[in-house]
C-alpha positions as YAML, in Angstrom:
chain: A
units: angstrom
residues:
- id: 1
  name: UNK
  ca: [-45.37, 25.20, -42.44]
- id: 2
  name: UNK
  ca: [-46.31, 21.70, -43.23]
- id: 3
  name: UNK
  ca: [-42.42, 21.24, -43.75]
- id: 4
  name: UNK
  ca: [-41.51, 22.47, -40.66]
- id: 5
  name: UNK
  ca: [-44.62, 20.63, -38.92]
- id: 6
  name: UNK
  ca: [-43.51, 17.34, -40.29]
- id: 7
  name: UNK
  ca: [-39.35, 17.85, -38.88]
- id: 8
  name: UNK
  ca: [-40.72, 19.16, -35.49]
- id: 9
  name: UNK
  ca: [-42.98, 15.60, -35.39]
- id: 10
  name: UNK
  ca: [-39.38, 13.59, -36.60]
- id: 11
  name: UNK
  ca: [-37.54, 15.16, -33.84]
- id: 12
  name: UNK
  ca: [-39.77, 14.45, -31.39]
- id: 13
  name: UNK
  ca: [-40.19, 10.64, -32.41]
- id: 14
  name: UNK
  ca: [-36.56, 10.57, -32.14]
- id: 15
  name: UNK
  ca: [-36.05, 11.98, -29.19]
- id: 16
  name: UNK
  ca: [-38.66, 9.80, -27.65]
- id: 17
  name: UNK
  ca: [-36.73, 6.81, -28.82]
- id: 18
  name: UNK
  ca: [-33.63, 8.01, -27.54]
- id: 19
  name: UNK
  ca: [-34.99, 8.65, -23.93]
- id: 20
  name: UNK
  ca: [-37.36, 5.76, -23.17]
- id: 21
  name: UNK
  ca: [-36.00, 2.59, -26.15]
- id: 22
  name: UNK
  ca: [-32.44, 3.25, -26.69]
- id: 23
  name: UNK
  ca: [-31.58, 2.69, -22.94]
- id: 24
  name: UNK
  ca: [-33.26, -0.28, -22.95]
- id: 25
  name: UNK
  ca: [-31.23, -1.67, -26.23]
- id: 26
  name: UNK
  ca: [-28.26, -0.15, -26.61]
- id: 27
  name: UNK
  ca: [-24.69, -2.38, -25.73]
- id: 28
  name: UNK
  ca: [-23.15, -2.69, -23.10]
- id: 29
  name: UNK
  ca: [-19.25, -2.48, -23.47]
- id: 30
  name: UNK
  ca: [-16.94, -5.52, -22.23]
- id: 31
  name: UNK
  ca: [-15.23, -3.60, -19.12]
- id: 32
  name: UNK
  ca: [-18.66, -2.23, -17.86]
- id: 33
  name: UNK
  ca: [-20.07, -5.53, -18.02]
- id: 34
  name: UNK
  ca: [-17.06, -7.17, -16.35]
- id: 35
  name: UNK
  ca: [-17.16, -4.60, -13.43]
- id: 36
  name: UNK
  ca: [-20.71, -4.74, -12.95]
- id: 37
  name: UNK
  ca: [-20.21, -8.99, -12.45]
- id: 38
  name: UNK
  ca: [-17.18, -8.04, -10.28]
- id: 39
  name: UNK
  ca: [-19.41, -5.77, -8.00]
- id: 40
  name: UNK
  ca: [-22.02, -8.33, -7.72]
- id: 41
  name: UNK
  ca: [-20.05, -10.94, -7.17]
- id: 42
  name: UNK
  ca: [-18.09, -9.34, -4.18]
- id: 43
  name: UNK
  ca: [-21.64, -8.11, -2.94]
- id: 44
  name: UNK
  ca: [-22.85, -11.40, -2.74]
- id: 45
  name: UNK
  ca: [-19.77, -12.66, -1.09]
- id: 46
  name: UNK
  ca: [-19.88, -9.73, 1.13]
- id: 47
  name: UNK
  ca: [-23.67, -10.44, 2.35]
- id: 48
  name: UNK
  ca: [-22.61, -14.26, 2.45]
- id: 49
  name: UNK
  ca: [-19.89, -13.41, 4.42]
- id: 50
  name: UNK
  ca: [-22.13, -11.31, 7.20]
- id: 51
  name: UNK
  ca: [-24.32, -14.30, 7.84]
- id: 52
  name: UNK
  ca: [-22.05, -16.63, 8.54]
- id: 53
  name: UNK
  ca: [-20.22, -14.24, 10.89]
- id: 54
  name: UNK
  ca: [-23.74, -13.65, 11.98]
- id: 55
  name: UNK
  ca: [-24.24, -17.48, 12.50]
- id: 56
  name: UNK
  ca: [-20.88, -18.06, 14.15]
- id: 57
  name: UNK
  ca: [-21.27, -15.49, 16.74]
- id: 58
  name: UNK
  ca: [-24.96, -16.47, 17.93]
- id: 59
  name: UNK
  ca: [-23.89, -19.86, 17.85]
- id: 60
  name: UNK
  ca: [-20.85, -19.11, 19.64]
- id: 61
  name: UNK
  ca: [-22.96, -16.97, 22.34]
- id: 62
  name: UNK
  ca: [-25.42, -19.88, 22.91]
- id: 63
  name: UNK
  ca: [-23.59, -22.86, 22.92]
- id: 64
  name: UNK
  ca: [-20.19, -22.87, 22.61]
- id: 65
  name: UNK
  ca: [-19.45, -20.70, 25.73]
- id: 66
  name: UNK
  ca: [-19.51, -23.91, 27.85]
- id: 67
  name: UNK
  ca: [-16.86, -25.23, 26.41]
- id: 68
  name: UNK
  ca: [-14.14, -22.56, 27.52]
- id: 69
  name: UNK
  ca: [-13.03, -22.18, 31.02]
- id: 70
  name: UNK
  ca: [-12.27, -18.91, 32.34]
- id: 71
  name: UNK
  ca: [-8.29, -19.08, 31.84]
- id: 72
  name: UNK
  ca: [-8.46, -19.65, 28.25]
- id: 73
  name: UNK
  ca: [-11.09, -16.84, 27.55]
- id: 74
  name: UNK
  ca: [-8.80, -14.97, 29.38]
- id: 75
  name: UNK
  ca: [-6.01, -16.00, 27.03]
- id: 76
  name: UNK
  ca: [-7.93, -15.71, 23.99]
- id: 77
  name: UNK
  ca: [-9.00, -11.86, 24.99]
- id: 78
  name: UNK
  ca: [-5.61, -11.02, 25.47]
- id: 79
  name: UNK
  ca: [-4.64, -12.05, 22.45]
- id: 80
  name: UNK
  ca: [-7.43, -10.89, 20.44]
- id: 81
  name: UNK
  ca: [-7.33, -7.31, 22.20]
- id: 82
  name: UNK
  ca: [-3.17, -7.86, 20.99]
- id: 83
  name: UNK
  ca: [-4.14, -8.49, 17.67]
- id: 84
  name: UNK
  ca: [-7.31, -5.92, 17.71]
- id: 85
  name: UNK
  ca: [-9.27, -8.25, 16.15]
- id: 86
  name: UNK
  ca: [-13.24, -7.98, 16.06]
- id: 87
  name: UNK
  ca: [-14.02, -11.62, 17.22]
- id: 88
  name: UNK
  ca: [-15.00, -13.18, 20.93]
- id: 89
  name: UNK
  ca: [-13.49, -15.75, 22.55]
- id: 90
  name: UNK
  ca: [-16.25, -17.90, 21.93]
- id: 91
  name: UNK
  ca: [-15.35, -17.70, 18.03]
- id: 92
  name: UNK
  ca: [-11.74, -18.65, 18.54]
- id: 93
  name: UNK
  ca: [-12.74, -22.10, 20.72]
- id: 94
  name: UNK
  ca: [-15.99, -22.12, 17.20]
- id: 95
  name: UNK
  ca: [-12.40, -22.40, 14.89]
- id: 96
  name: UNK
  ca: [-11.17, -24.93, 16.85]
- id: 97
  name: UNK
  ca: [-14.00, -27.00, 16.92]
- id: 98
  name: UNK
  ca: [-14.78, -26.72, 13.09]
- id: 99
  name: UNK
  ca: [-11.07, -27.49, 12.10]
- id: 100
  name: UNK
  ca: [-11.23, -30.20, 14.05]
- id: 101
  name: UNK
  ca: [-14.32, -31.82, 12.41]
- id: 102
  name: UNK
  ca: [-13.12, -31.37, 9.28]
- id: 103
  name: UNK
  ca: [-9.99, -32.83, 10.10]
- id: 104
  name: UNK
  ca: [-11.72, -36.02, 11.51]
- id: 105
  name: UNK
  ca: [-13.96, -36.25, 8.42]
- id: 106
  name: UNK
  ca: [-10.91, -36.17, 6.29]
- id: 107
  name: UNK
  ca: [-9.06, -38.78, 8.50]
- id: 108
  name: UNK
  ca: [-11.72, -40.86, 8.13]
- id: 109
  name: UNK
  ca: [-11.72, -40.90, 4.60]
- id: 110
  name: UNK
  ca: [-8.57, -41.40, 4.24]
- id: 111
  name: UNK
  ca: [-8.14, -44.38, 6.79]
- id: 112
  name: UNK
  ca: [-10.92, -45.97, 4.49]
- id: 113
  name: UNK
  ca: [-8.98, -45.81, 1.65]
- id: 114
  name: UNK
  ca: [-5.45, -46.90, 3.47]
- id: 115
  name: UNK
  ca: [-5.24, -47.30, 7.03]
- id: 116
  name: UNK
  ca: [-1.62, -46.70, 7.29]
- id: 117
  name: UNK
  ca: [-2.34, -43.00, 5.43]
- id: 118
  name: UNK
  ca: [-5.15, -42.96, 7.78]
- id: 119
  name: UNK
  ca: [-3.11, -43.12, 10.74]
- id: 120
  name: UNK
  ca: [-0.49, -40.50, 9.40]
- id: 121
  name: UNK
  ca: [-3.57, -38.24, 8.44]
- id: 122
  name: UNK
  ca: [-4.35, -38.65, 12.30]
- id: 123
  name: UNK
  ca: [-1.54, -35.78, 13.07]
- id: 124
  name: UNK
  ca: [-4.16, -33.54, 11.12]
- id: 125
  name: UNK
  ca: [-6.52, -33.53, 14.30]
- id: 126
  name: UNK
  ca: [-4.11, -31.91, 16.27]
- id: 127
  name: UNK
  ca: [-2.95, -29.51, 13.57]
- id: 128
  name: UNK
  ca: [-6.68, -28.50, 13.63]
- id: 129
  name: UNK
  ca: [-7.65, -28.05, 16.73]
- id: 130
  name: UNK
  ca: [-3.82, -25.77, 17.38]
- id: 131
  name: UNK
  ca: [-4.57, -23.93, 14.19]
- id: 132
  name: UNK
  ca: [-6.26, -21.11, 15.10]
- id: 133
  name: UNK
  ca: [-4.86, -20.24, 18.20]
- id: 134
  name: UNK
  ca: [-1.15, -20.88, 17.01]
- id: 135
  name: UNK
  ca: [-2.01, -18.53, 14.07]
- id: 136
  name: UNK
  ca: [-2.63, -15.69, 16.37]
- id: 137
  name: UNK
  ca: [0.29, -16.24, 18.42]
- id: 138
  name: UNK
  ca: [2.43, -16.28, 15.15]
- id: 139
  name: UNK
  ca: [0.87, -12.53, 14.28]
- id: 140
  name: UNK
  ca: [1.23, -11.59, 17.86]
- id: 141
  name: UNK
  ca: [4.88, -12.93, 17.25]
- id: 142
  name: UNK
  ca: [5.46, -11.26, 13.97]
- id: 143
  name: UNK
  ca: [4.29, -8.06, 15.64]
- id: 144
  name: UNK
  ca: [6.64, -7.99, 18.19]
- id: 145
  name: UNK
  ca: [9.63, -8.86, 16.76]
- id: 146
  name: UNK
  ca: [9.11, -5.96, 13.75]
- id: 147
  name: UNK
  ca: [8.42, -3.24, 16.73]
- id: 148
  name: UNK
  ca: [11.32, -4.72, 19.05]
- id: 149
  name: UNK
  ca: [14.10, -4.31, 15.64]
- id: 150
  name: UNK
  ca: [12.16, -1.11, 15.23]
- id: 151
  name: UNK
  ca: [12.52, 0.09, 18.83]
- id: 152
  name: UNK
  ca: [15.76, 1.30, 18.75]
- id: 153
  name: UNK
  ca: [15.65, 3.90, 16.06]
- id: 154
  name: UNK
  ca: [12.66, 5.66, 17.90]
- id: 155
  name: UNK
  ca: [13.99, 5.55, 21.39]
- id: 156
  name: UNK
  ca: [17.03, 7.21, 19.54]
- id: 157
  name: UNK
  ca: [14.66, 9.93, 18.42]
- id: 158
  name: UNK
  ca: [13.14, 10.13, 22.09]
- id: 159
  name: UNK
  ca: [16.86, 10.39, 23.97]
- id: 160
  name: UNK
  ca: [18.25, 13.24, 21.75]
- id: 161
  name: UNK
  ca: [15.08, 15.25, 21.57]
- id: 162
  name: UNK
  ca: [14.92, 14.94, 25.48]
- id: 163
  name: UNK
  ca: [18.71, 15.40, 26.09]
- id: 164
  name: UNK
  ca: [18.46, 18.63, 24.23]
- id: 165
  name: UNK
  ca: [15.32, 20.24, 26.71]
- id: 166
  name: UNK
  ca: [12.53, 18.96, 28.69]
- id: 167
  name: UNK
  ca: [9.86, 20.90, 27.03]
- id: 168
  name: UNK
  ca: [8.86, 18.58, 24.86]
- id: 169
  name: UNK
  ca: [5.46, 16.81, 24.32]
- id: 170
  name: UNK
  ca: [5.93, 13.26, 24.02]
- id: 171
  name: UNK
  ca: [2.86, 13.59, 21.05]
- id: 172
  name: UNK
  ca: [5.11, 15.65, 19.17]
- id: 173
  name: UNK
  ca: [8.07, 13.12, 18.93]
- id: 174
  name: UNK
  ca: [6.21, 10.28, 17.64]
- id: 175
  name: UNK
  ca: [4.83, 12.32, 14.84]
- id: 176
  name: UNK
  ca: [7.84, 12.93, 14.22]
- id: 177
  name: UNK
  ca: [8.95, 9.47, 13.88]
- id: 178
  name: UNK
  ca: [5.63, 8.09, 12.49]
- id: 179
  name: UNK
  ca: [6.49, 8.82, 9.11]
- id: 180
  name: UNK
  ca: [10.12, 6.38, 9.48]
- id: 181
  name: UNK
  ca: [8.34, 3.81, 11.21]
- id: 182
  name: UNK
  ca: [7.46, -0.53, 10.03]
- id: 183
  name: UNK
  ca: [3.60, -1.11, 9.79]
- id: 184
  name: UNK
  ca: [3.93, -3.01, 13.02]
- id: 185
  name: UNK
  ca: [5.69, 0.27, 14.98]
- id: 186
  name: UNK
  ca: [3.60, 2.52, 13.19]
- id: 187
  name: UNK
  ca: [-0.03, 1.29, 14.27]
- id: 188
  name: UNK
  ca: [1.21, 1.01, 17.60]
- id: 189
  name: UNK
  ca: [2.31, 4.34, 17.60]
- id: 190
  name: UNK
  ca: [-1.15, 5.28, 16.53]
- id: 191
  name: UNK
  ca: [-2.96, 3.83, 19.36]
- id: 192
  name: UNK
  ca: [-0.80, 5.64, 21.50]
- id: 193
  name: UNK
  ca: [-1.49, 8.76, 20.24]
- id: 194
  name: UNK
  ca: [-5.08, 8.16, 20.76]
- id: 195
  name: UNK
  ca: [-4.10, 7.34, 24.42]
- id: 196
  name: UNK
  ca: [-2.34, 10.32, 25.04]
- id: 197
  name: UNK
  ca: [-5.65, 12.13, 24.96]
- id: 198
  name: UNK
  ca: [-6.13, 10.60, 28.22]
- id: 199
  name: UNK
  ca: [-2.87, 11.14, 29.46]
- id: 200
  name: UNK
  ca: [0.70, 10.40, 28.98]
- id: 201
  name: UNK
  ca: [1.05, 8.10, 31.95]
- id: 202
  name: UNK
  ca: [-1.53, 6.04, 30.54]
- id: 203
  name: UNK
  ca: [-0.56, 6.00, 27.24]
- id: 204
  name: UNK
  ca: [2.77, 4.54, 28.62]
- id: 205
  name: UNK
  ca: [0.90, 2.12, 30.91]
- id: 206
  name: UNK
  ca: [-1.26, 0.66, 27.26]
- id: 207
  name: UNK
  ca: [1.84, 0.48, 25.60]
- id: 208
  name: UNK
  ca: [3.84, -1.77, 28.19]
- id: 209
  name: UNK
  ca: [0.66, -3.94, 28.61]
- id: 210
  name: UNK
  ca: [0.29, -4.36, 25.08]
- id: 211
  name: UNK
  ca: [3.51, -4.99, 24.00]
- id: 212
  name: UNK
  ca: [5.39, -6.53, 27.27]
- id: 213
  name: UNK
  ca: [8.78, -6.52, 25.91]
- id: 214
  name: UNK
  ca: [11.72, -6.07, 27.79]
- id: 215
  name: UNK
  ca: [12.92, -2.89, 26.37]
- id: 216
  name: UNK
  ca: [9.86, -1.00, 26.26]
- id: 217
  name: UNK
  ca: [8.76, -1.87, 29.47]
- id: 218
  name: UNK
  ca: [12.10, -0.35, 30.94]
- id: 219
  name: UNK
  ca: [11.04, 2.25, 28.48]
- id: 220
  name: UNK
  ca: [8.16, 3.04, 29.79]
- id: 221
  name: UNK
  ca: [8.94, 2.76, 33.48]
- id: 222
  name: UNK
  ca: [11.84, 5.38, 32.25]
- id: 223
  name: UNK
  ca: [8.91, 8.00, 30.95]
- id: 224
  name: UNK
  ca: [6.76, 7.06, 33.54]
- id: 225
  name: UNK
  ca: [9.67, 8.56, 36.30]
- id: 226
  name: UNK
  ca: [10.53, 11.59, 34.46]
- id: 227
  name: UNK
  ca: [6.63, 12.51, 34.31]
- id: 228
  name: UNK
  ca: [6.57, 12.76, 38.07]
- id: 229
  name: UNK
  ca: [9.37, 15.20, 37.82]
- id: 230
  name: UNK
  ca: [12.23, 12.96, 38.40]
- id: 231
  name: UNK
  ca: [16.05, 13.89, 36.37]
- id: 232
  name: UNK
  ca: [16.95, 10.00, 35.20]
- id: 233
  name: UNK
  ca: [18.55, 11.10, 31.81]
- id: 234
  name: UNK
  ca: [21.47, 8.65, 33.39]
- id: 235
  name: UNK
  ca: [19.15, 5.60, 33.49]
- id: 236
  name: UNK
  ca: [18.16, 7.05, 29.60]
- id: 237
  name: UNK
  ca: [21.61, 6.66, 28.64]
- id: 238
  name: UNK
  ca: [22.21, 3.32, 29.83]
- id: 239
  name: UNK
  ca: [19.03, 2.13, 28.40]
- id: 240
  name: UNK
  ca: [19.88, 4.18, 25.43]
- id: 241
  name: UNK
  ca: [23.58, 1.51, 24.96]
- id: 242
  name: UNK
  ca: [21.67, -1.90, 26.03]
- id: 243
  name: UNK
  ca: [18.95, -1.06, 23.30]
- id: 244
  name: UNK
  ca: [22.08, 0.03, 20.45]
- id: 245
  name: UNK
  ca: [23.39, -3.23, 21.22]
- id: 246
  name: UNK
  ca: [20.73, -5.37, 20.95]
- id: 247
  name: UNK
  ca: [20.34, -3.58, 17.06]
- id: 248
  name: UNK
  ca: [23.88, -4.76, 16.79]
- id: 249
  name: UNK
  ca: [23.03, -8.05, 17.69]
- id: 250
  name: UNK
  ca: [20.11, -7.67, 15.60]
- id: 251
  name: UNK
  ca: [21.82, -7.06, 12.94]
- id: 252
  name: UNK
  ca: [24.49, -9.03, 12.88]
- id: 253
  name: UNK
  ca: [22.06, -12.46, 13.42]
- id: 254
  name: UNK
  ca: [20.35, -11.22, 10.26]
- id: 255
  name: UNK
  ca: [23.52, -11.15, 8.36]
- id: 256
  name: UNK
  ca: [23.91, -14.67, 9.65]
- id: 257
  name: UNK
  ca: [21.03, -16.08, 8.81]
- id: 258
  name: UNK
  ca: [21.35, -14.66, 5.15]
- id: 259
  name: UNK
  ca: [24.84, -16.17, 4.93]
- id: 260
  name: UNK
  ca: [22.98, -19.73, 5.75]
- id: 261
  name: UNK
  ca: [20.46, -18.79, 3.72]
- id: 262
  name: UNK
  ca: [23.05, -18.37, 0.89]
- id: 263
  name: UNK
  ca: [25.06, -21.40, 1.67]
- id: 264
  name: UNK
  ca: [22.33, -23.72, 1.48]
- id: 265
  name: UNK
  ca: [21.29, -21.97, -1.52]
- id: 266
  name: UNK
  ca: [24.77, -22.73, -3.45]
- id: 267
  name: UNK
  ca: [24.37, -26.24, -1.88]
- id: 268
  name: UNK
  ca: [21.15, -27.06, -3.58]
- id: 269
  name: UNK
  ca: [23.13, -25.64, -6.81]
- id: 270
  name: UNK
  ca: [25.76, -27.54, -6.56]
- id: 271
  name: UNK
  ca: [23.80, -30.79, -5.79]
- id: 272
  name: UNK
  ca: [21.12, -30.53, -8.75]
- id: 273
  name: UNK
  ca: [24.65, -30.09, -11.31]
- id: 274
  name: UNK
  ca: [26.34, -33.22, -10.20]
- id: 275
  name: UNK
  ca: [23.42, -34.78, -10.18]
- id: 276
  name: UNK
  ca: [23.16, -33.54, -13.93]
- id: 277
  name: UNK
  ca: [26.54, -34.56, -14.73]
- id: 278
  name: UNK
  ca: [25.91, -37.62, -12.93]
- id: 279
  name: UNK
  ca: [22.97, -38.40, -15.66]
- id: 280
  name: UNK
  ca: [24.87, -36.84, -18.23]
- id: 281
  name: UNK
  ca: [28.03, -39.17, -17.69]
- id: 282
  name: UNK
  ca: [25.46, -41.98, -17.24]
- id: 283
  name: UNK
  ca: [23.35, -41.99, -20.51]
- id: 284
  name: UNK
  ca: [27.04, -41.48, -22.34]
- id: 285
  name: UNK
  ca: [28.46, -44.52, -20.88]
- id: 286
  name: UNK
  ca: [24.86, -46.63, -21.69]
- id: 287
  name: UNK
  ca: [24.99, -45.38, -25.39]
- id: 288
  name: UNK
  ca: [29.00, -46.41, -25.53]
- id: 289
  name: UNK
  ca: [28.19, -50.18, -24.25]
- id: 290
  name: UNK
  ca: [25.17, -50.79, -26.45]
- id: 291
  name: UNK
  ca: [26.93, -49.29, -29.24]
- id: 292
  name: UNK
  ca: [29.90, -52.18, -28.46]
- id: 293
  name: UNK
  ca: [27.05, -54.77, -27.97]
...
């Protein structure tokens, strides 16, 4: 009994140690360790990251607002509503305003150091204060031009499903295409399917305001007229050739550009080995005269 009295007391000291000491001794392995800096670290970047965005919108609200006429906060929305962004106006003219100081500051410094590299440093001002806006207008750009070389595939899809019978929801042929479509064709596609909840017609109307392209515009107008009950499979057609030829022409300026690409590519090439045999030839003929010196 004593025996068994004595074990019963060991396992109990041990199991005490294991539940309340060991956690608070035992190792921590490498990868744990590294992940648990990794989490902090993007948790403090992440709360450091809300208050400034806090910041920059309250200051935006209070004081920046009378710096931006209507037009350009009209400009600005479009293009942030374009771009779906989750920023004001406000913030956009904020950007502008803080590139710009920083710009000076550094213009400054360097015009203390050299005044002509100050004065060439000036450009930086205006590269500043454009930034932001230009920036947006490149995505809104970018966006377009993926969904206009994408356009013609899925108005393909749309003309032969509708040539073959008018029963057709208009839902069901871009899930059907959604799968074969860019990134930039594919979350616009999205947004119209939430708009079709409120209608086709007005899913049509978003898309041609969002994207005002010439294409889809006619595109639109097209679906538009054969939702009020109108037969304009004709106008479909035609639309159907101008939009296969401008993927021709799509095309074929792609294959262009690559060929330029490719020429000045062999160019450089070609340049950097006579330049090499240039050296080459010159270091030979050095050695050969001091050798006859």
């Amino acid at each position: 009994m004593i025996m068994i009295a004595k074990l019963g007391a060991l396992l109990s000291i041990i199991y005490l140690v294991k539940v309340f000491l060991y956690p608070v001794i035992r190792p921590i392995n490498k990868k744990q360790k590294k992940r648990t800096r990794r989490y902090l670290k993007e948790r403090k970047n992440a709360a450091f990251h809300r208050k400034w965005t806090q910041w920059k919108v309250n200051f935006a609200r209070k004081y920046v607002k009378y710096y931006l006429s209507s037009a350009e906060r009209l400009r600005f929305q479009k293009m942030i509503d374009r771009l779906d962004l989750s920023i004001t106006p406000e913030e956009v003219r904020l950007n502008q305003l803080l590139y710009t100081a920083v710009t000076i500051f550094i213009t400054l410094f360097m015009f203390s150091a050299n005044r002509l590299l100050g004065c060439v440093s000036g450009i930086l001002i205006i590269i500043g204060w454009l930034y932001p806006v230009t920036t947006m207008e490149e995505k809104i750009e970018k966006r377009n031009k993926g969904i206009a070389l994408d356009f013609p595939s899925f108005y393909s899809m749309v003309y032969y499903q509708y040539a073959k019978s008018v029963n057709i929801y208009f839902s069901d042929v871009i899930k059907d295409y959604l799968p074969n479509a860019n990134a930039d064709m594919m979350e616009e596609l999205g947004v119209m399917l939430d708009n079709i909840d409120y209608g086709e017609e007005y899913a049509l109307k978003q898309f041609k305001k969002r994207v005002p392209l010439h294409y889809i515009i006619r595109f639109c107008d097209i679906m538009e007229t054969r939702l009020k009950g109108y037969d304009n499979v004709s106008q479909m057609a035609y639309l159907k050739n101008e939009v296969d030829q401008f993927r021709i022409n799509a095309l074929e300026d792609d294959l262009k550009r690559r060929e330029r690409s490719n020429a000045r590519v062999q160019f450089v090439l070609i340049a950097v080995l006579v330049v090499y045999i240039a050296i080459y030839y010159l270091f030979t003929l050095m050695e050969s005269l001091r050798m006859f010196q």
